[in-house]
Gaussian input, Z-matrix of N, CA and C with variables (Angstrom, degrees):
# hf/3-21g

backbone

0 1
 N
 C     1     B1
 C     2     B2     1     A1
 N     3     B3     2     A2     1     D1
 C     4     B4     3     A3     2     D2
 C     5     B5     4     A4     3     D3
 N     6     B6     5     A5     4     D4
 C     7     B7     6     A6     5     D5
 C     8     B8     7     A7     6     D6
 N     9     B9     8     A8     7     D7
 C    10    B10     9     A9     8     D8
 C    11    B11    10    A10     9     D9
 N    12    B12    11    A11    10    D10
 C    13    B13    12    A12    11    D11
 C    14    B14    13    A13    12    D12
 N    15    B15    14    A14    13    D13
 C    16    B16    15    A15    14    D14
 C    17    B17    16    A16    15    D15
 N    18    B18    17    A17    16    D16
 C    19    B19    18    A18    17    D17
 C    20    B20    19    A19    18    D18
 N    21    B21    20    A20    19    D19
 C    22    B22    21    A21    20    D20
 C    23    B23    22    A22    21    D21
 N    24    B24    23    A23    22    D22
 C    25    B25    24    A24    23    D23
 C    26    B26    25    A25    24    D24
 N    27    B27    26    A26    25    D25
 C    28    B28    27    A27    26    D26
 C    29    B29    28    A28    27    D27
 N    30    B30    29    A29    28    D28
 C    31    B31    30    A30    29    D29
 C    32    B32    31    A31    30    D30
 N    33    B33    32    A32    31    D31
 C    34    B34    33    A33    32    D32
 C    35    B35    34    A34    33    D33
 N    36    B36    35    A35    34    D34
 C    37    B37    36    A36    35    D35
 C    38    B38    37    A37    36    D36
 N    39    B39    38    A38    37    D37
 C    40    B40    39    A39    38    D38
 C    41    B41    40    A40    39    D39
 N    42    B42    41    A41    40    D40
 C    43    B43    42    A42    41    D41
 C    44    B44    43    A43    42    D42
 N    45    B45    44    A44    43    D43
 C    46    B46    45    A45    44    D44
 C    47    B47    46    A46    45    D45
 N    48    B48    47    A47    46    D46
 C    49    B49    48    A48    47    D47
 C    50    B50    49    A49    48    D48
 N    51    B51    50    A50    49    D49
 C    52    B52    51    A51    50    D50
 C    53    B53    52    A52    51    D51
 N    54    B54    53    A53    52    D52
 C    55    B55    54    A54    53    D53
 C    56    B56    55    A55    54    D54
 N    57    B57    56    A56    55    D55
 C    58    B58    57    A57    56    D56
 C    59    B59    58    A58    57    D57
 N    60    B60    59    A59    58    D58
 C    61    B61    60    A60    59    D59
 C    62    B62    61    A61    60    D60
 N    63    B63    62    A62    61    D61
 C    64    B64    63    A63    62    D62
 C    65    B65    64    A64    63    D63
 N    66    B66    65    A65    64    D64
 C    67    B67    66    A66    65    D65
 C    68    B68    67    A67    66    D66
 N    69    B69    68    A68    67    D67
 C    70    B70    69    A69    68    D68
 C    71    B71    70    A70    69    D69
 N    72    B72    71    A71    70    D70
 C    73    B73    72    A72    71    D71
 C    74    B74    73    A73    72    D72
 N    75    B75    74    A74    73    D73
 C    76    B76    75    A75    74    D74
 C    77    B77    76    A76    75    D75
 N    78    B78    77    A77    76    D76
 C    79    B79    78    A78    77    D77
 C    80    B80    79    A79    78    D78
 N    81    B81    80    A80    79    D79
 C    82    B82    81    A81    80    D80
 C    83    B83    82    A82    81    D81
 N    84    B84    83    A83    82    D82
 C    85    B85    84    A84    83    D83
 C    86    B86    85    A85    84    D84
 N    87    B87    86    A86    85    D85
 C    88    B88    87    A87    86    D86
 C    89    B89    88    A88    87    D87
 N    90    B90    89    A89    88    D88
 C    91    B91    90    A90    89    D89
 C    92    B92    91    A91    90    D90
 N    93    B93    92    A92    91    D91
 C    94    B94    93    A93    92    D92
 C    95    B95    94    A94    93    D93
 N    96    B96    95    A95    94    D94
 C    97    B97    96    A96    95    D95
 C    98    B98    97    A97    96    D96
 N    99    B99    98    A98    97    D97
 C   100   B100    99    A99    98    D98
 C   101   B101   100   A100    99    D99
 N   102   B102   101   A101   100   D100
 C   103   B103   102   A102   101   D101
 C   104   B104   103   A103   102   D102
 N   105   B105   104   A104   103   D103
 C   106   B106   105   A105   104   D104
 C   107   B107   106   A106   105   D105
 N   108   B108   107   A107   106   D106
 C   109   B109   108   A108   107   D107
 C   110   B110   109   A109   108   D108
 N   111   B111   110   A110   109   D109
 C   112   B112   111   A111   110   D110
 C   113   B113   112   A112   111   D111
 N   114   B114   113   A113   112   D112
 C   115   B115   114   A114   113   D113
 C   116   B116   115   A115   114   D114
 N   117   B117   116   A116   115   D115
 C   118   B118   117   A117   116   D116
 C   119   B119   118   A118   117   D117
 N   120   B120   119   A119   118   D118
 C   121   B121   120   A120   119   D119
 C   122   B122   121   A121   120   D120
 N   123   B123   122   A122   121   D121
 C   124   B124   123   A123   122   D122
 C   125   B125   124   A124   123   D123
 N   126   B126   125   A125   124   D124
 C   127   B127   126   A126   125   D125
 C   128   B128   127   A127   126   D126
 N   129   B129   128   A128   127   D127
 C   130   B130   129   A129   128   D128
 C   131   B131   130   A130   129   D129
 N   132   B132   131   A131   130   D130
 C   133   B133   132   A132   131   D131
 C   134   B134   133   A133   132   D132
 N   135   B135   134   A134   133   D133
 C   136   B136   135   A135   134   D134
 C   137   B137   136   A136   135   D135
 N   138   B138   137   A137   136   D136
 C   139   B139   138   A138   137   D137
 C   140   B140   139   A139   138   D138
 N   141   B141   140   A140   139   D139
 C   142   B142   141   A141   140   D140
 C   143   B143   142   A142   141   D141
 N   144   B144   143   A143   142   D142
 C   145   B145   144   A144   143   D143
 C   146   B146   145   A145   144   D144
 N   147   B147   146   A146   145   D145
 C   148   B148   147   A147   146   D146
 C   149   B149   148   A148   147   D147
 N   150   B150   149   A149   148   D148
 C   151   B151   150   A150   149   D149
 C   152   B152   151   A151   150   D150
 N   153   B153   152   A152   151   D151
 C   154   B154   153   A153   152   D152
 C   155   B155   154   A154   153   D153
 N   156   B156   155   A155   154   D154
 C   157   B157   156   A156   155   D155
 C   158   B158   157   A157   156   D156
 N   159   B159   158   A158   157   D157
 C   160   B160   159   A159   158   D158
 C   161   B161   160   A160   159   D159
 N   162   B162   161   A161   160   D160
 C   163   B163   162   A162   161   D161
 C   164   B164   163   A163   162   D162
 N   165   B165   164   A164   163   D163
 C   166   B166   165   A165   164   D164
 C   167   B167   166   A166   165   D165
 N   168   B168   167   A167   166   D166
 C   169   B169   168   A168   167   D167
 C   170   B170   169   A169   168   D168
 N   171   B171   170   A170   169   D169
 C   172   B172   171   A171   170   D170
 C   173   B173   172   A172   171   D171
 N   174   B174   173   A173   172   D172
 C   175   B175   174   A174   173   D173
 C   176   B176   175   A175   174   D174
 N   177   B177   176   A176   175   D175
 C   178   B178   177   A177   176   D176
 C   179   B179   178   A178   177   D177
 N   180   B180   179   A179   178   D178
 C   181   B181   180   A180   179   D179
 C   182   B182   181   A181   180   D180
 N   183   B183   182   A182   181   D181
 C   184   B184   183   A183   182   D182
 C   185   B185   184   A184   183   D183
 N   186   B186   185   A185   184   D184
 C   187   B187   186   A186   185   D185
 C   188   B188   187   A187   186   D186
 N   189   B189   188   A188   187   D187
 C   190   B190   189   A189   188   D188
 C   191   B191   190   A190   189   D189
 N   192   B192   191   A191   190   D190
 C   193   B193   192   A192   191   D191
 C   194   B194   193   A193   192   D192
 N   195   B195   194   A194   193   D193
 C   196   B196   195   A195   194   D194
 C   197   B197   196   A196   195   D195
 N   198   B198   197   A197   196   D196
 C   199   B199   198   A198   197   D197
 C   200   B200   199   A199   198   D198
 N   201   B201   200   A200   199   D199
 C   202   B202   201   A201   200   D200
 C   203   B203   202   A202   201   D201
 N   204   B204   203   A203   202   D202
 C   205   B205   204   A204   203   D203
 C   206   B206   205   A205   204   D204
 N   207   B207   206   A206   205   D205
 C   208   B208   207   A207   206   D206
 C   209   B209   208   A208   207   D207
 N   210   B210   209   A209   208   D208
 C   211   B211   210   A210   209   D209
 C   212   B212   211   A211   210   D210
 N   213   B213   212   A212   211   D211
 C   214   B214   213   A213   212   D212
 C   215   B215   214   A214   213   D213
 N   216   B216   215   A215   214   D214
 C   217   B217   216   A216   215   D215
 C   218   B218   217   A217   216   D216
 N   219   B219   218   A218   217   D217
 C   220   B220   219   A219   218   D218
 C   221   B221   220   A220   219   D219
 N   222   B222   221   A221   220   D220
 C   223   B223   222   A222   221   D221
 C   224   B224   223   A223   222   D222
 N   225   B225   224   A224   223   D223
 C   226   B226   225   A225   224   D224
 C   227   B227   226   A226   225   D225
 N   228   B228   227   A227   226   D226
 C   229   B229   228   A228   227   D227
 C   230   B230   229   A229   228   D228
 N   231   B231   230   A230   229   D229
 C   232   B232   231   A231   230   D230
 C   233   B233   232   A232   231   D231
 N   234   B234   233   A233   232   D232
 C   235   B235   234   A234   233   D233
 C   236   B236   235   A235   234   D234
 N   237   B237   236   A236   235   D235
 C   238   B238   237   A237   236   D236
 C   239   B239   238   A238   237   D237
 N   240   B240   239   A239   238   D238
 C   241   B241   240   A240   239   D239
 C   242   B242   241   A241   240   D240
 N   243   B243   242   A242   241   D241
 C   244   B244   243   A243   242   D242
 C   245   B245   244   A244   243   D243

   B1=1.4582
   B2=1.5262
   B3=1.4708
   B4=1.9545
   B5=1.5755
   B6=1.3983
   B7=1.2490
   B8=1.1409
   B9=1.7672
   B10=1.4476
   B11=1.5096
   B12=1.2958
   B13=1.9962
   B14=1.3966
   B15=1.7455
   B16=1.3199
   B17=1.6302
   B18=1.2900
   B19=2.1147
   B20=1.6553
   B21=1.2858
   B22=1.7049
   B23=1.8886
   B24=1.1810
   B25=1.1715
   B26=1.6074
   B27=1.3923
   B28=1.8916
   B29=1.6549
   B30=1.5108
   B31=1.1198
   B32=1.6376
   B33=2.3021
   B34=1.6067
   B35=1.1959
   B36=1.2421
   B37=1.4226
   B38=2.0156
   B39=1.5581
   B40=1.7757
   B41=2.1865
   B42=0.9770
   B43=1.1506
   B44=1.6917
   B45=1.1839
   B46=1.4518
   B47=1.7948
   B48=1.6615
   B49=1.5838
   B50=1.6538
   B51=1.1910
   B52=1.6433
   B53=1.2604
   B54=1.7110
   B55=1.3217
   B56=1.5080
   B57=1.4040
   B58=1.5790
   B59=1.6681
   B60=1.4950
   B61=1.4350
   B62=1.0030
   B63=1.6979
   B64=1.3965
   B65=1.5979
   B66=1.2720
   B67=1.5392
   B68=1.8062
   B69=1.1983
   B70=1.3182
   B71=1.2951
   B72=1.7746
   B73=1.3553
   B74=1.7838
   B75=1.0745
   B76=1.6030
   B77=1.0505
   B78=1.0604
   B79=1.7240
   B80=2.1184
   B81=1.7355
   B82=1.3478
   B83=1.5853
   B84=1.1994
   B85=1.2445
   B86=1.9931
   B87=1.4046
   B88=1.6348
   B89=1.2244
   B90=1.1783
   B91=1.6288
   B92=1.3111
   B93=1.5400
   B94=1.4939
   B95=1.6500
   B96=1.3365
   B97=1.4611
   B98=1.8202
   B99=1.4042
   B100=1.2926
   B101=1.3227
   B102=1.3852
   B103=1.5976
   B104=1.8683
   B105=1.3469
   B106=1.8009
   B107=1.8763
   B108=1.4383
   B109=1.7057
   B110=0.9985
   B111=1.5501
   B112=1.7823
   B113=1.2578
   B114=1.5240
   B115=1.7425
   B116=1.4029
   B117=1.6596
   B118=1.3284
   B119=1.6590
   B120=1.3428
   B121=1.7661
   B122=1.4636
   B123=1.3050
   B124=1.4758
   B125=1.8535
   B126=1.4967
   B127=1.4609
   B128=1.4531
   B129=0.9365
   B130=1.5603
   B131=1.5979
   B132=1.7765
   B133=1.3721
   B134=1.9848
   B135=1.2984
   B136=1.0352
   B137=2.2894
   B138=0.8690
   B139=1.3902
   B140=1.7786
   B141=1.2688
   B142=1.8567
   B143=1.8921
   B144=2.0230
   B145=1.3123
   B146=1.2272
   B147=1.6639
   B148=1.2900
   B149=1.9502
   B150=1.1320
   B151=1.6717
   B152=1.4963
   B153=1.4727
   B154=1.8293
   B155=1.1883
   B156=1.4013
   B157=1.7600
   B158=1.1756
   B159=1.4084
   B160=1.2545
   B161=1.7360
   B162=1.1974
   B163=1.5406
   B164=1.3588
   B165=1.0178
   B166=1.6221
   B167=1.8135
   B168=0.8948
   B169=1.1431
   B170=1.6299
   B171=1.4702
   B172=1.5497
   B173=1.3740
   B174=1.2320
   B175=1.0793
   B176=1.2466
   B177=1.4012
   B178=1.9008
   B179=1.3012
   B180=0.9398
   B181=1.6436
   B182=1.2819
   B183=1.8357
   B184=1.1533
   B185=1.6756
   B186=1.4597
   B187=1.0086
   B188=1.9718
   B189=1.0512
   B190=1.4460
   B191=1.8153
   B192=1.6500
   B193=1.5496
   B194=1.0740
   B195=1.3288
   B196=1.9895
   B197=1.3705
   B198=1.4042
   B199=1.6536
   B200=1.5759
   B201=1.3630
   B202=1.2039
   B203=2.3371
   B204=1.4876
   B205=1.4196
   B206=1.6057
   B207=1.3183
   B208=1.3580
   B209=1.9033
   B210=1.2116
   B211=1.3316
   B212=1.7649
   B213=1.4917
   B214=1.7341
   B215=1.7664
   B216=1.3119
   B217=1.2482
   B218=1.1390
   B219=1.7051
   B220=1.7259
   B221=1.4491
   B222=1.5782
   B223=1.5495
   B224=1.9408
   B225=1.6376
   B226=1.4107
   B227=1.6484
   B228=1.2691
   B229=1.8924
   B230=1.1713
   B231=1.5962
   B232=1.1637
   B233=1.6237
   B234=1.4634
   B235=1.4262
   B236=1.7920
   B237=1.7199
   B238=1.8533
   B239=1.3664
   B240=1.3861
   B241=2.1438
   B242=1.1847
   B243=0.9595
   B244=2.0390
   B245=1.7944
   A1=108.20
   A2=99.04
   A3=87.12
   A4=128.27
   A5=115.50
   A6=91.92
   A7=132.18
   A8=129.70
   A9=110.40
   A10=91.37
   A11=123.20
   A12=126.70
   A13=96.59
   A14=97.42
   A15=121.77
   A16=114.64
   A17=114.39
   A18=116.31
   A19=68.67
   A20=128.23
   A21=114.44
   A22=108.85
   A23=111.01
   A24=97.78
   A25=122.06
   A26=102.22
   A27=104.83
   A28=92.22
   A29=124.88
   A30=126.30
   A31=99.42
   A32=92.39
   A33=94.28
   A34=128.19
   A35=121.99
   A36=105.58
   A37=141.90
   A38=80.02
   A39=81.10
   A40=98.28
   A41=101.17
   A42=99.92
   A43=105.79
   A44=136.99
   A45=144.91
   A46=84.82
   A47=91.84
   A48=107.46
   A49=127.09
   A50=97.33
   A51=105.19
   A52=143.37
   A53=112.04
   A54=124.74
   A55=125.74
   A56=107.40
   A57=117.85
   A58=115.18
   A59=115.08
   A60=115.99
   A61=109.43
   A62=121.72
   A63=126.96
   A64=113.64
   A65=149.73
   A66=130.82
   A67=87.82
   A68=109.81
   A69=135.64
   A70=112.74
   A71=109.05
   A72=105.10
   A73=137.49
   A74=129.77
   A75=102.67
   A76=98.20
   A77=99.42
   A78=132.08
   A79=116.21
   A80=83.97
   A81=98.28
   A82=97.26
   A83=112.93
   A84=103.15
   A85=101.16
   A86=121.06
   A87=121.77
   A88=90.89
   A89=137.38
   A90=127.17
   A91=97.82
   A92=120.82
   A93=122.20
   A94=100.99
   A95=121.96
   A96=98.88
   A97=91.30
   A98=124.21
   A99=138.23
   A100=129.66
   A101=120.22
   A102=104.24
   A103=91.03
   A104=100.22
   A105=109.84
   A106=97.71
   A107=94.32
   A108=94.92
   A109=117.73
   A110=105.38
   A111=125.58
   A112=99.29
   A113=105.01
   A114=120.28
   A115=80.00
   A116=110.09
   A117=154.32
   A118=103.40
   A119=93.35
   A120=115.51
   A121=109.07
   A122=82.68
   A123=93.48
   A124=117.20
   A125=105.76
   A126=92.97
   A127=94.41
   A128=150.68
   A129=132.17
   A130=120.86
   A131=92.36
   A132=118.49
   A133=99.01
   A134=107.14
   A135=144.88
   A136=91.87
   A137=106.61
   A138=121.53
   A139=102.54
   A140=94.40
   A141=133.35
   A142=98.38
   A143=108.58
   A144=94.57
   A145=92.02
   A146=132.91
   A147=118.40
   A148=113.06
   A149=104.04
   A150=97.48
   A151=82.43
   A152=88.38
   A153=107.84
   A154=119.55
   A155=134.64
   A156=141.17
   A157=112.72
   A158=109.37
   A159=122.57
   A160=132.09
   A161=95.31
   A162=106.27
   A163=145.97
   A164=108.21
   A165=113.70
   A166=103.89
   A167=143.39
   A168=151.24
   A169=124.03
   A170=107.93
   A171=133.09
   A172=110.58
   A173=131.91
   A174=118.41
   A175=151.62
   A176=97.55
   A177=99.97
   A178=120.48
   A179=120.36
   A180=142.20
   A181=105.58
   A182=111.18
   A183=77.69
   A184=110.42
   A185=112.39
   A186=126.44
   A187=90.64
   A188=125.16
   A189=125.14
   A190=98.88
   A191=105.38
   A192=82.96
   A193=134.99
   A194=113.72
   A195=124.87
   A196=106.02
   A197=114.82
   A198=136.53
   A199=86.50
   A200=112.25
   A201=121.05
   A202=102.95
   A203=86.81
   A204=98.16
   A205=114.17
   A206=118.98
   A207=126.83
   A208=76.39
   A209=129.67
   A210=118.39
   A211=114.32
   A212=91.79
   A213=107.42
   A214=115.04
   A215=102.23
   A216=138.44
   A217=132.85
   A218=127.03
   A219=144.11
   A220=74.09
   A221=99.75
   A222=111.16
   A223=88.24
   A224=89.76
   A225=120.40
   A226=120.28
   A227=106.31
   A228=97.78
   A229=116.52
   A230=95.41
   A231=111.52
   A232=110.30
   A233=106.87
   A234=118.83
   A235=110.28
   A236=83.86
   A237=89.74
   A238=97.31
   A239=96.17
   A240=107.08
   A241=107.49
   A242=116.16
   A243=116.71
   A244=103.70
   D1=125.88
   D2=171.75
   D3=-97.90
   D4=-166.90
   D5=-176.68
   D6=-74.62
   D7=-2.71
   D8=-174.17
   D9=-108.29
   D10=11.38
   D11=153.53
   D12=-44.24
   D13=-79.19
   D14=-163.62
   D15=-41.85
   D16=-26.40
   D17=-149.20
   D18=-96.05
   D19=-49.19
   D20=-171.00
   D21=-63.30
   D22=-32.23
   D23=-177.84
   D24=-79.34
   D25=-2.21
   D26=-173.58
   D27=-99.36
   D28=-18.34
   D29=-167.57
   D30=-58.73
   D31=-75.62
   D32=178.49
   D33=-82.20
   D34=-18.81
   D35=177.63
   D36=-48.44
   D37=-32.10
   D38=177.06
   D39=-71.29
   D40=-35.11
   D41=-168.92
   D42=-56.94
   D43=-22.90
   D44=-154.44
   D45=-100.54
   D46=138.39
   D47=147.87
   D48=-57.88
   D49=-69.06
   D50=158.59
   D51=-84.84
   D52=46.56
   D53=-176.88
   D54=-22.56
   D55=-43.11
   D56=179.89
   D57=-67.11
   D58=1.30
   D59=169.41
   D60=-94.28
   D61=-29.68
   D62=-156.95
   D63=-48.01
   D64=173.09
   D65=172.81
   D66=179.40
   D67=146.32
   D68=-157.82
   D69=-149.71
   D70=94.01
   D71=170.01
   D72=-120.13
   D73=162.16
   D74=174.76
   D75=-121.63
   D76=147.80
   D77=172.81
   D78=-119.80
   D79=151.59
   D80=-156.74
   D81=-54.74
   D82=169.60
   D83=157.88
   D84=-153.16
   D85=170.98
   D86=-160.32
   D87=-69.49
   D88=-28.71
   D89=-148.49
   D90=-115.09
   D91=145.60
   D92=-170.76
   D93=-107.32
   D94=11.55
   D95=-179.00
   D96=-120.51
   D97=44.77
   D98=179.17
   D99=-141.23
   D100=111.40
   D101=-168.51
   D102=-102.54
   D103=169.98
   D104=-163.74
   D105=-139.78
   D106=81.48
   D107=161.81
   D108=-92.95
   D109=153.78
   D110=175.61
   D111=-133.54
   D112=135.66
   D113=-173.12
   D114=-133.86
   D115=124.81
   D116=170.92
   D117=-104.48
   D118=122.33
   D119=158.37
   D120=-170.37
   D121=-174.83
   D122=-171.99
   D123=-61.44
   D124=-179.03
   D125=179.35
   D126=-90.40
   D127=-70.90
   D128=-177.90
   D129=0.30
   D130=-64.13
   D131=-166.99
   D132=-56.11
   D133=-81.88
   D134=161.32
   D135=-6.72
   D136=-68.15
   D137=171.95
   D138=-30.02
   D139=-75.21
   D140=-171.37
   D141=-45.24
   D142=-45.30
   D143=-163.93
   D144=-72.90
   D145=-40.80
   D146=-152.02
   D147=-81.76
   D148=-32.30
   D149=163.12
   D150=93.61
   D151=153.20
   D152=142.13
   D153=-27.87
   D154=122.14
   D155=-178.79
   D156=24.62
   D157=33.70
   D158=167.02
   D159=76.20
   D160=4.16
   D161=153.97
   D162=-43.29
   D163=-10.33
   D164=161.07
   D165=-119.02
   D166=9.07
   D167=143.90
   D168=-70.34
   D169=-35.23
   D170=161.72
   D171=-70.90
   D172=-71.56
   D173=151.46
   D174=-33.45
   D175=-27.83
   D176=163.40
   D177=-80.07
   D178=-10.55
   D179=-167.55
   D180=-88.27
   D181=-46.42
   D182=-176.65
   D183=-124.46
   D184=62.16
   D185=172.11
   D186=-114.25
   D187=-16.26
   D188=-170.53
   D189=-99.36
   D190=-17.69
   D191=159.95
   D192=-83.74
   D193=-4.54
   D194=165.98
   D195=-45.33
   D196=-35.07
   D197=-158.40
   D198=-74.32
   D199=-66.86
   D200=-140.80
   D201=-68.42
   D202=-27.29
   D203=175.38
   D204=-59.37
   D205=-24.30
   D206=-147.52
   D207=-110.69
   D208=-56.88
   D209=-166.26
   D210=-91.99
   D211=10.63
   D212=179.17
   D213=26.52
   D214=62.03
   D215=136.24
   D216=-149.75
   D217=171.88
   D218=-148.28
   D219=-100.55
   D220=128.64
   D221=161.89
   D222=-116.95
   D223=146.37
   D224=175.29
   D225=-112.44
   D226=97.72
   D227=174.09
   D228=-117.65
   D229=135.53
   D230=179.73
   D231=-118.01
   D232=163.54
   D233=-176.85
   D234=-129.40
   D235=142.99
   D236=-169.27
   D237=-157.95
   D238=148.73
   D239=-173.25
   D240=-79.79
   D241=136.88
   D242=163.04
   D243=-65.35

């Protein structure tokens, strides 16, 4: 796992009931100045990251573009149920 795996996983995990499902992966994507995360949990969880109209999903995003400033590329997160 590298480090901007890891900075997503300290983000949601406390936030999740069942932290030990949580799982965080990247995938390739065509364009090289873009990284493409997927944060896996449960549907409960999964519920919890994205918030009301999606406000805590917005917010995670763009606490991961601090990330993306420092590794000067567009990080993309996405969310999906186990």
């Amino acid at each position: 796992m590298n480090d901007i795996q890891q900075t997503l996983l300290n983000i949601v995990k406390p936030l999740c009931e069942d932290s030990d499902m949580v799982i965080v992966k990247q995938m390739e994507t065509i364009n090289d100045n873009e990284i493409l995360l997927y944060v896996y949990a449960s549907n409960n969880d999964i519920g919890r990251l994205i918030g009301k109209k999606g406000i805590m999903a917005t917010s995670i995003r763009q606490m991961m573009q601090v990330v993306s400033k420092v590794e000067k590329k567009r990080i993309n997160v996405k969310f999906e149920a186990l």
